[in-house]
C-alpha positions as CSV (number, residue, x, y, z in Angstrom):
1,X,-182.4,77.8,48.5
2,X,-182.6,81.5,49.8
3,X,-185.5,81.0,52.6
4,X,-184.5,77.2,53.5
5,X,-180.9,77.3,52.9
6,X,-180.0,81.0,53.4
7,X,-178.2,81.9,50.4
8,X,-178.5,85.6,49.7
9,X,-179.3,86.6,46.7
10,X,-176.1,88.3,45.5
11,X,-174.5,84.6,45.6
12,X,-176.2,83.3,42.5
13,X,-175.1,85.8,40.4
14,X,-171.0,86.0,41.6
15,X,-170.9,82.3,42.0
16,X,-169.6,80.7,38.6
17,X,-169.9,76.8,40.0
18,X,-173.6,77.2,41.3
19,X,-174.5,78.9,38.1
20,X,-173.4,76.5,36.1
21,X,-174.9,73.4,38.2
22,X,-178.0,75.2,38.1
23,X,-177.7,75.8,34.3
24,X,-177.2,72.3,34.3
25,X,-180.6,71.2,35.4
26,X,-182.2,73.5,33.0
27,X,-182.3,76.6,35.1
28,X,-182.2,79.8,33.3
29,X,-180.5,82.3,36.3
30,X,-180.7,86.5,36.1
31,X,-177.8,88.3,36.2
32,X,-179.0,91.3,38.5
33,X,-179.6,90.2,42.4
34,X,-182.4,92.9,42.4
35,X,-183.9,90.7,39.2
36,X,-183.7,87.0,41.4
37,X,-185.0,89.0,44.3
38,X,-188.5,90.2,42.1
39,X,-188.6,86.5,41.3
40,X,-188.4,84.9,44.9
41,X,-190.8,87.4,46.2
42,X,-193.6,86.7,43.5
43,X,-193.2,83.3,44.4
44,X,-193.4,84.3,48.0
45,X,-196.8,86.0,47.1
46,X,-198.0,83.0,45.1
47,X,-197.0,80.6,48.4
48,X,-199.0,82.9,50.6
49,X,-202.0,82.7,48.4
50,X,-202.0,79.0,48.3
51,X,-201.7,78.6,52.0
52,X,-204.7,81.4,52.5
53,X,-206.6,78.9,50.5
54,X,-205.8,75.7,52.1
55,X,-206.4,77.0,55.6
56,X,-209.7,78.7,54.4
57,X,-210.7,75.0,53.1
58,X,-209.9,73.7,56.4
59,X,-211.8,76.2,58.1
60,X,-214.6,75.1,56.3
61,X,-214.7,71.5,57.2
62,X,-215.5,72.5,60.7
63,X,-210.9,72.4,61.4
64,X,-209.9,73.9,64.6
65,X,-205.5,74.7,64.8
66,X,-202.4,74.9,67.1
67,X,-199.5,77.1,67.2
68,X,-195.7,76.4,67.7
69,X,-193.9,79.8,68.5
70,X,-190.2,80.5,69.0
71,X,-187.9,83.6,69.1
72,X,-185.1,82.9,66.7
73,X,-182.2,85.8,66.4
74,X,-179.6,85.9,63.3
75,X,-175.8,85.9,62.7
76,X,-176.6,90.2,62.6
77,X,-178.4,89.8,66.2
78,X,-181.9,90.4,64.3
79,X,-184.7,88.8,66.3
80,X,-187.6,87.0,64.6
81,X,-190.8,85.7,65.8
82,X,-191.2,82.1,64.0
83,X,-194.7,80.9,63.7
84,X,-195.7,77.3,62.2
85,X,-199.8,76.7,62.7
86,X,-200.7,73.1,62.7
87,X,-203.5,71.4,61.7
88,X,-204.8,67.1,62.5
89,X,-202.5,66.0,59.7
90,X,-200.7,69.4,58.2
91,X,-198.1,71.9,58.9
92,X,-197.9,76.1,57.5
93,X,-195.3,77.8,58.3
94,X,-196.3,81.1,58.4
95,X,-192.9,83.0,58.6
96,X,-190.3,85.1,60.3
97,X,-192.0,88.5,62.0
98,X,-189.3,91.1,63.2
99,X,-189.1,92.2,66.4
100,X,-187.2,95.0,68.4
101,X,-186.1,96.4,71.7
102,X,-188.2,94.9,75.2
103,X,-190.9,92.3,73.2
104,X,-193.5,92.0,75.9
105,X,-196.2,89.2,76.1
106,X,-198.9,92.0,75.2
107,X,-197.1,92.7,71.9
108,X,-196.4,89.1,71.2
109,X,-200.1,88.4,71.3
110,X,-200.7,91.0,69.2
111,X,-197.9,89.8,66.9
112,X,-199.4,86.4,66.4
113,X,-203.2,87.6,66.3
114,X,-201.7,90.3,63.6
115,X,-200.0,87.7,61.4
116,X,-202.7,85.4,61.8
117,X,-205.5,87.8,60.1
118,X,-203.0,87.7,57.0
119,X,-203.9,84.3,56.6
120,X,-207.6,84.6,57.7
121,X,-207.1,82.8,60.5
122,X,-208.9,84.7,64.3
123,X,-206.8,84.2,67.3
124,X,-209.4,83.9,69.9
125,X,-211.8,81.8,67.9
126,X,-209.9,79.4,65.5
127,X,-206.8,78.5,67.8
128,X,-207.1,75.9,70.7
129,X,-203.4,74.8,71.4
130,X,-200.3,77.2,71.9
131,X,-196.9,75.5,72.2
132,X,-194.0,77.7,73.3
133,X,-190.5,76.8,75.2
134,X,-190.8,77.8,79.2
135,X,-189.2,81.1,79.3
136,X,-191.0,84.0,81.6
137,X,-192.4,86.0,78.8
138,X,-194.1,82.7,76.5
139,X,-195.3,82.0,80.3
140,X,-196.9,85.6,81.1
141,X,-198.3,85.5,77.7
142,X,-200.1,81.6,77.9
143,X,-201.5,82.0,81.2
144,X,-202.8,85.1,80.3
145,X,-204.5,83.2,77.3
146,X,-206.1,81.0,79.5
147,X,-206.3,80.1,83.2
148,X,-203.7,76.7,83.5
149,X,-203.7,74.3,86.3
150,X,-202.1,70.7,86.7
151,X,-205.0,69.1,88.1
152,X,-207.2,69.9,84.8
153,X,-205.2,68.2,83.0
154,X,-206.9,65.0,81.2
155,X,-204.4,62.3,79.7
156,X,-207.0,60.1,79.1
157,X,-208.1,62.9,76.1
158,X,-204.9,63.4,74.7
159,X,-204.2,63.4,71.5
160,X,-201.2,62.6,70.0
161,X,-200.7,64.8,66.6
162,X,-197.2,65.2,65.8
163,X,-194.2,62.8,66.9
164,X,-192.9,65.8,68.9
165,X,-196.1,67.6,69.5
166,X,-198.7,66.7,72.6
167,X,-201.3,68.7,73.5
168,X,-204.0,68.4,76.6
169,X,-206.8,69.7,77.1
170,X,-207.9,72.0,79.9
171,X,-210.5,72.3,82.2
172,X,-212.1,75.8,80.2
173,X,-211.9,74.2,76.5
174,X,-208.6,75.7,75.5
175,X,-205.4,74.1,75.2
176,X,-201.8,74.9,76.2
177,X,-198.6,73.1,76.0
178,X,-195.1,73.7,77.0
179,X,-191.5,72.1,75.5
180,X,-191.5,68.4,76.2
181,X,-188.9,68.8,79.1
182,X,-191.9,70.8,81.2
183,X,-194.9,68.7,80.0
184,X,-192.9,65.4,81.6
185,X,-192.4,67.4,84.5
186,X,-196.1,68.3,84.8
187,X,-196.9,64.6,84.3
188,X,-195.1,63.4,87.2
189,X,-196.9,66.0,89.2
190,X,-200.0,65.2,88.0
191,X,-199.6,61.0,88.1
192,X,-198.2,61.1,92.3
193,X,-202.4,62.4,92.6
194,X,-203.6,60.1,89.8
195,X,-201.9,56.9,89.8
196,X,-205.3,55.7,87.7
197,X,-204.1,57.4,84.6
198,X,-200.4,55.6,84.6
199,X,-201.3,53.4,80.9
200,X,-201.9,56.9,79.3
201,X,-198.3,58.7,80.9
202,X,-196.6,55.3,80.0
203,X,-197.6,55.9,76.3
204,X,-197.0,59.4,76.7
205,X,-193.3,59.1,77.7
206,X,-193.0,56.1,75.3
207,X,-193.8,58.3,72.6
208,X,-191.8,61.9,73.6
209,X,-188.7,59.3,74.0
210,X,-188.4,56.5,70.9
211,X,-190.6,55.9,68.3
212,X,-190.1,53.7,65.1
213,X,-188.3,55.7,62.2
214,X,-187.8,53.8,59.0
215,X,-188.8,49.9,58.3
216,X,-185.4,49.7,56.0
217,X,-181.9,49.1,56.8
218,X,-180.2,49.9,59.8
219,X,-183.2,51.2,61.5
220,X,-185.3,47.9,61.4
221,X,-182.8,47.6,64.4
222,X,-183.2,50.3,66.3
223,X,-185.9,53.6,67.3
224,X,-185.2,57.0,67.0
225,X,-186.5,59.9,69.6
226,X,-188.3,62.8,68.4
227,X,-185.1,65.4,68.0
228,X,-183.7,62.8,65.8
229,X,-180.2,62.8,67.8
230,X,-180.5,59.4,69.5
231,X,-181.1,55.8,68.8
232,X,-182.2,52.9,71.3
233,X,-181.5,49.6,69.7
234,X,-184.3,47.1,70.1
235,X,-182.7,43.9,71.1
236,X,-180.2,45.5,73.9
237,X,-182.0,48.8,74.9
238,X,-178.8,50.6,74.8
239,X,-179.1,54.5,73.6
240,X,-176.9,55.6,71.0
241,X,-175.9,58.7,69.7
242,X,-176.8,59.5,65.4
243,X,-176.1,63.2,66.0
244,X,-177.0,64.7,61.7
245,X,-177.9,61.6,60.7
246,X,-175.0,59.8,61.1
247,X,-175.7,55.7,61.5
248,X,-171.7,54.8,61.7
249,X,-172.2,54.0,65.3
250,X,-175.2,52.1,64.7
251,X,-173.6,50.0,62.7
252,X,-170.7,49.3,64.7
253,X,-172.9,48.3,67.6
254,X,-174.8,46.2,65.2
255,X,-171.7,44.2,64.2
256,X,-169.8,44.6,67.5
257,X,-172.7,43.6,70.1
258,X,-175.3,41.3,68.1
259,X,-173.2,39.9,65.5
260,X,-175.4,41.6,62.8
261,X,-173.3,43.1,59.8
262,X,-175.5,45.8,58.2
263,X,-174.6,47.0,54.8
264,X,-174.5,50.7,54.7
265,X,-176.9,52.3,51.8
266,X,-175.6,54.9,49.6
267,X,-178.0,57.6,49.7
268,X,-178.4,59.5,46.2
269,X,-180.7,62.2,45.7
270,X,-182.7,61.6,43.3
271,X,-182.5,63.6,39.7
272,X,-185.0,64.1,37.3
273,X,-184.7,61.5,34.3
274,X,-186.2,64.0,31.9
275,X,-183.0,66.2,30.2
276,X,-183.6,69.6,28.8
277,X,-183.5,70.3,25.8
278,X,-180.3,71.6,24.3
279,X,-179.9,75.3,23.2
280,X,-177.7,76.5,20.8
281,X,-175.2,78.0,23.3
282,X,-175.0,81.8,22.9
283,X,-171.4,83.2,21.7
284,X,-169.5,85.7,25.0
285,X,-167.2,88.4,24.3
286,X,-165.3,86.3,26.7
287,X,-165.4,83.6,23.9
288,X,-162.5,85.5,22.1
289,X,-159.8,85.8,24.4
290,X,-157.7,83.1,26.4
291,X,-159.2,81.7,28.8
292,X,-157.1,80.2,32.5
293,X,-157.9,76.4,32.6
294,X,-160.4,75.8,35.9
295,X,-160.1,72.8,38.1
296,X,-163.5,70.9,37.8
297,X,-162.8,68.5,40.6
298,X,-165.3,67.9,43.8
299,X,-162.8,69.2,46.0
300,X,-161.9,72.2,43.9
301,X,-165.7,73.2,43.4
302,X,-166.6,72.5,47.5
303,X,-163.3,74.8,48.4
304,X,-164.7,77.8,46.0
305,X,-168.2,77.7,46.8
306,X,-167.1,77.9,51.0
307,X,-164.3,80.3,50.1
308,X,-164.9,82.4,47.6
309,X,-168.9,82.6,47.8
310,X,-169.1,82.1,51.5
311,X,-171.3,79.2,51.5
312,X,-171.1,76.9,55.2
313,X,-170.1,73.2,55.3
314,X,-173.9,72.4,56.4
315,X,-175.7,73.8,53.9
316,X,-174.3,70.8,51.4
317,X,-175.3,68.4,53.4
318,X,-179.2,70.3,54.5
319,X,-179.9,71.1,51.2
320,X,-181.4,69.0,48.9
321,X,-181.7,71.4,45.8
322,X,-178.0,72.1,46.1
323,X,-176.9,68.6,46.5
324,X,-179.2,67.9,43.0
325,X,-177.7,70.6,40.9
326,X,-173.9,69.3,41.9
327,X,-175.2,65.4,41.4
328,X,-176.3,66.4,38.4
329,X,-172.5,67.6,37.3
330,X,-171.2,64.6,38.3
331,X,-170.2,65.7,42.1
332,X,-170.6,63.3,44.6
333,X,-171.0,65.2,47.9
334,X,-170.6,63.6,51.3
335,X,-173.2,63.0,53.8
336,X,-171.4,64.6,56.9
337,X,-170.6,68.2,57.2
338,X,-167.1,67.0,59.1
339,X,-166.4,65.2,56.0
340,X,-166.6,68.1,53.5
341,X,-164.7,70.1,55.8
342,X,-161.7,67.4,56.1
343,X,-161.8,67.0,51.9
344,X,-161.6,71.3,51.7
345,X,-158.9,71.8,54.3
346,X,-156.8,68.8,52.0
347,X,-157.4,70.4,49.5
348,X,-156.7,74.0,50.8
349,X,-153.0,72.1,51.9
350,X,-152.5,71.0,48.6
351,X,-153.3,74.5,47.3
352,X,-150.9,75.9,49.0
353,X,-147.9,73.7,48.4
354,X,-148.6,74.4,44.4
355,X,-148.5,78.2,45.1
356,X,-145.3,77.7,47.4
357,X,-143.9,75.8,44.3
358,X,-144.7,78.8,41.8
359,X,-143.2,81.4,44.5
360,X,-140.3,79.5,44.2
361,X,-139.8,78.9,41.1
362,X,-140.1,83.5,40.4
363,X,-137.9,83.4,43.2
364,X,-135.1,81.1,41.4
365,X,-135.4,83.4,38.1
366,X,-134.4,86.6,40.2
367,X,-138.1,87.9,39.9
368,X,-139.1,90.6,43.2
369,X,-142.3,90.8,44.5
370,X,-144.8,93.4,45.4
371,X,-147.5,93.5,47.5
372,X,-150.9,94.6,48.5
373,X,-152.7,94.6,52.2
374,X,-156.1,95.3,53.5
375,X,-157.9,94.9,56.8
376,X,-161.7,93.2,56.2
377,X,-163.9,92.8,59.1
378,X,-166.9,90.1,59.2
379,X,-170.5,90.3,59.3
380,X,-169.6,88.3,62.8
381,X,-166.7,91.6,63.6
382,X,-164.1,89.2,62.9
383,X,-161.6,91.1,61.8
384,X,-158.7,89.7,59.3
385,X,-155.6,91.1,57.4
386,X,-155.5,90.0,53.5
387,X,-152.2,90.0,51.7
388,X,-151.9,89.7,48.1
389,X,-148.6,88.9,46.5
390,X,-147.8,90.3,42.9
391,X,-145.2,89.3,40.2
392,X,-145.1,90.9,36.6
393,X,-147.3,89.2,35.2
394,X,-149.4,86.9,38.4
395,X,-151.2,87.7,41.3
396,X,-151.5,85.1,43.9
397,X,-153.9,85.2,47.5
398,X,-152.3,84.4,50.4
399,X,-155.2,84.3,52.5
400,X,-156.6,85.7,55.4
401,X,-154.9,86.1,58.9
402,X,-156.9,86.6,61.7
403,X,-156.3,89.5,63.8
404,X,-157.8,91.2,67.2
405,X,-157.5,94.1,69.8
406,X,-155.2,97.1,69.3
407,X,-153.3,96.0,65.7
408,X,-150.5,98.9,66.1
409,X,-148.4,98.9,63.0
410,X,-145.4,97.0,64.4
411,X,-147.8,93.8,64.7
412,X,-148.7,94.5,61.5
413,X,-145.2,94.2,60.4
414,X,-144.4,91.3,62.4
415,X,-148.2,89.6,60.7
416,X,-146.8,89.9,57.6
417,X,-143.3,89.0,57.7
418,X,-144.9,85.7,59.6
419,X,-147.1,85.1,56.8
420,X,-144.5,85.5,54.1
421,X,-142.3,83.0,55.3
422,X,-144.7,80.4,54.9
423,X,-144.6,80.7,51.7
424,X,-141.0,81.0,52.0
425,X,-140.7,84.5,50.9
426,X,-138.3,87.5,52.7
427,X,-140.5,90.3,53.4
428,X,-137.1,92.2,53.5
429,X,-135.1,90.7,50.2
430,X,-138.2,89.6,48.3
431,X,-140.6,92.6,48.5
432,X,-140.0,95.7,46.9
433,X,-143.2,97.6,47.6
434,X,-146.0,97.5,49.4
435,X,-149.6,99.0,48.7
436,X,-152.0,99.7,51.4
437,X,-154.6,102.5,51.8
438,X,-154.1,105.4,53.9
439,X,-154.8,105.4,57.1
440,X,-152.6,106.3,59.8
441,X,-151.3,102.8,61.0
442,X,-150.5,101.7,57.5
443,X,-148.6,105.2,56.6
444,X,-146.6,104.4,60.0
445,X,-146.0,100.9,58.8
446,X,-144.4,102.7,55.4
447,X,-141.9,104.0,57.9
448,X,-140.8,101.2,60.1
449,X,-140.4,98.6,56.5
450,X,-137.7,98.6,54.1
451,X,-139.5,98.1,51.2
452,X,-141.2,101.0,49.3
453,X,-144.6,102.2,49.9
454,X,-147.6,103.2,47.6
455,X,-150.8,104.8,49.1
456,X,-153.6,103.2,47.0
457,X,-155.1,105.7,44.3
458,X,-158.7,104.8,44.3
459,X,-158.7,105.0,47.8
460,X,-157.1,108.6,48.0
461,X,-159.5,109.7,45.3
462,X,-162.8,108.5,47.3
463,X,-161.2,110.9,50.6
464,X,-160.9,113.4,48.7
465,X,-164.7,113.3,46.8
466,X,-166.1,112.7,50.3
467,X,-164.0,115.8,51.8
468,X,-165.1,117.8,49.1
469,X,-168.7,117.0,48.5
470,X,-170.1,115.6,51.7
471,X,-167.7,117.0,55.0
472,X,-169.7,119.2,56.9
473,X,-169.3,123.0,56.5
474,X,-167.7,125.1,59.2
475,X,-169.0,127.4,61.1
476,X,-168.4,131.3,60.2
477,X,-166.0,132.4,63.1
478,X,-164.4,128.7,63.3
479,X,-161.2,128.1,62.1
């Protein structure tokens, strides 16, 4: 869930609802990030081990490999190097390698041939195919590997490996191959000097376009191309789009063209029959107090894990351990990341009409409000406005409003009084105090309001530690 799904580690301890669907298969989670971190990294180590000793095995039966590179670069613009070594009837990924600044084709061959030795594995002797997109620098860096023409290209000798992957060899034993766009490209090329070879480019193309997918259901009706985002259907010929997965379309075309009706499958993922054993559940200091009733619904649980924990609408619908621990509680999560998106944003509007009620209902009891502001900024510099409204005794969120460019403190005044009124609150009547830190376009905005202003403690306190213990000296003779 952390290396395939990308949840950081901080997520499993601050996350109530994954904890408990976890807990609910059995799954006994640490309460320190640092703790979860040890753990995923000893299991890194053991992985690494276990793939050391399955390529040495290979190695010994005489097993010759390809590569598939790619440059992949994170949310946080941090490049990676992403290197997956391929076997006759096996995949390893070998993992993500950091890069920085210019990466030139000499340091990407010494990149690979460095990661490589990790796993035992010698560039120059053990690898015979390279696959890399067509970009200048995986060019310079191939035909520096080997000497490539069209010509020595032999289609008759090619063998087929993956349902996306084709590799040829050349004239001097080694093998290179681009992304399919560049190898069909090459083929034409190579057939208008070879028309002899057109069965083998027929079954090349055949293959790089629509193959068969599944023998059940809707696809005994149609095949699916390599990228797994269009369909052909095999009576008509006509290409269809099943973009994530999605077979709605196929099934219309099934029932609206051919007469067929198809019934759609429900897809479950599958949960282990075997229960664990029930412990004697421990008693919390939390145990003794009052506690605020939760809402267990799907919808509830989908909204909190993308709001409050930060979790994207794909990764419920990509990830298969996630999608076992909320089966296992009784959640029935959709198929389609539109879908789950639609059901949060309901339930987000429904949400809010219950807080607008609650607002209200102070409001009709003569009960003022105060409230609290603070600018946040995303890992993406996105930066947003949070308002918090407080009663005597209740605290609600009013969520966050998007903000951008020069945010003077009369926009900020006009942001808020916007954002009030939507919940049907008077930023002038209703509010009689507002808290905000202390930087200068907040202390302004405490002079163009009506309401009363209160400089946040904690944050005056932290100024003044950092003025006092870590502000740079003076110079003698400064003033």
């Amino acid at each position: 869930m952390i290396a395939l799904d990308g949840l950081p580690f901080s997520v499993f301890v601050t996350s109530k609802d994954l904890r408990k669907c976890l807990n609910a298969l059995g799954h006994e989670i640490p309460l320190s990030a640092e703790t979860i971190k040890i753990k995923v990294c000893r299991y890194a180590d053991t992985f690494r081990e276990k793939v050391v000793r399955e390529l040495q095995m290979e190695k010994e039966k005489g097993q010759l490999f390809s590569l598939t590179l790619d440059e992949w670069t994170s949310i946080r613009s941090k490049r990676y190097l992403n290197i997956d070594i391929h076997s006759r009837t096996k995949v390893w990924n070998l993992g993500l390698t950091r890069i920085s600044g210019v990466f030139s084709s000499e340091q990407c061959k010494y990149v690979i041939g460095a990661k490589l030795l990790e796993f035992g594995i010698d560039f120059e002797t053990d690898i015979v195919c390279v696959t890399t997109d067509g970009c200048a620098m995986m060019l310079r860096r191939c035909l520096n590997f080997t000497d490539f023409h069209c010509a020595s290209l032999d289609f008759r000798s090619c063998v087929v490996l993956d349902s996306s992957l084709y590799f040829f060899p050349l004239k001097y034993g080694n093998y290179l191959v681009f992304d399919c766009a560049r190898v069909v490209s090459i083929c034409v090329v190579f057939l208008e000097r070879n028309p002899d070879v057109k069965r083998a480019y027929h079954f090349l193309i055949v293959m790089a376009k629509f193959i068969p997918f599944k023998s059940e259901g809707i696809w005994c009706y149609y095949l699916r191309n390599g990228s797994g985002q269009n369909a052909q259907c095999i009576p008509c010929k006509r290409i269809l789009k099943c973009v994530g997965g999605s077979t709605k379309g196929l099934h219309v075309h099934q029932k609206a063209v051919h007469g067929i009706k198809t019934s759609k499958r429900k897809v479950k993922d599958e949960v282990d029959t075997q229960t664990p054993a029930k412990k004697t559940p421990k008693i919390s200091i939390l145990d003794h107090f009052s506690s605020v009733s939760i809402d267990r619904s799907t919808d509830a649980v989908l909204a909190r894990m993308i709001a409050l924990d930060g979790l994207p609408f794909s990764v419920f619908v990509t990830s298969k351990d996630l999608r076992k621990c909320l089966n296992a509680l009784g959640h029935e999560i959709p198929l389609s990341a539109e879908t789950i998106k639609i059901k949060v944003c309901r339930y987000a509007d429904t949400f809010r009409e219950k807080v607008v009620r609650e607002l209200q209902m102070e409001k009709e009891k003569g009960q003022l409000f105060s409230l609290t502001l603070d600018e946040w900024t995303s890992i993406r510099s996105k930066r947003y406005l949070n308002i918090d409204i407080h009663s005597r005794t209740k605290v609600w969120n009013l969520g966050l409003t998007r903000i951008s460019g020069v945010f003077s403190s009369e926009q900020c005044k006009y942001v808020i009084g916007a954002k009030l009124l939507e919940f049907g609150i008077d930023f002038e009547t209703d509010i009689v105090c507002v808290t905000t830190d202390g930087c200068a376009m907040m202390v302004k905005l405490g002079h163009i309001i009506g309401p009363l202003q209160q400089l946040c403690y904690a944050h005056g306190l932290h100024l003044a530690v950092m003025d006092v213990l870590y502000a740079k000296k003076k110079r003698e003779g400064c003033s």
